[in-house]
N, C-alpha and C positions, 0 to 999 in steps of 0.2 A: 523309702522302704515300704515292700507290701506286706500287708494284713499277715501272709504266709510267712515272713521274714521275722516280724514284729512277733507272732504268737510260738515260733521257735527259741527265738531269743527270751522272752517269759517264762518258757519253761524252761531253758538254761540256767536261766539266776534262780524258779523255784527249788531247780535240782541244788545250786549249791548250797543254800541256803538249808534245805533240807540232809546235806553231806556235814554241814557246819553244827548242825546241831545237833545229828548223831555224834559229831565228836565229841560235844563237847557233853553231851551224856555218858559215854563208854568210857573216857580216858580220864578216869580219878585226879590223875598227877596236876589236871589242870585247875582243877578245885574253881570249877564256872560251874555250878548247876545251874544257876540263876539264867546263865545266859541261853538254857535249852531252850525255856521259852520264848525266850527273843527270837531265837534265830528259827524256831519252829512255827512262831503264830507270822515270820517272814514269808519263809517258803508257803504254809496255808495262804497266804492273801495274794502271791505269787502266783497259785495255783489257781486261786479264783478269779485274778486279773487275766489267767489263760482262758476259764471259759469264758469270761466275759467279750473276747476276742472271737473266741470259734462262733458263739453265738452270734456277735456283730456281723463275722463273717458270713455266714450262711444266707443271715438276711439281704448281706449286700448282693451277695450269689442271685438267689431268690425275686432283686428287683423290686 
């Protein structure tokens, strides 16, 4: 898999993760608030594993 592949797919699971935990903020009937934060400090770390990637990437660019 390349860098390019790897750092789209991170941000796919940032994105659900970050979908999962608006839900479970807006829709009362589920009675999780607890779990905003899980599924929201996911997606953050998610998000951070993607720049950690762009930046790898660039430097690999770079040489």
């Amino acid at each position: 898999m390349r860098m390019n592949e790897e750092l789209w797919l991170v941000v796919a699971i940032a994105a659900v993760w970050a979908v999962l935990a608006a839900v479970y903020a807006l829709v009362p009937s589920l009675g999780m608030p607890g779990y905003v934060r899980v599924w929201g400090g996911g997606a953050v770390l998610f998000l951070g594993l993607a720049g950690v990637l762009v930046a790898v990437s660039r430097k690999v660019r770079r040489g």
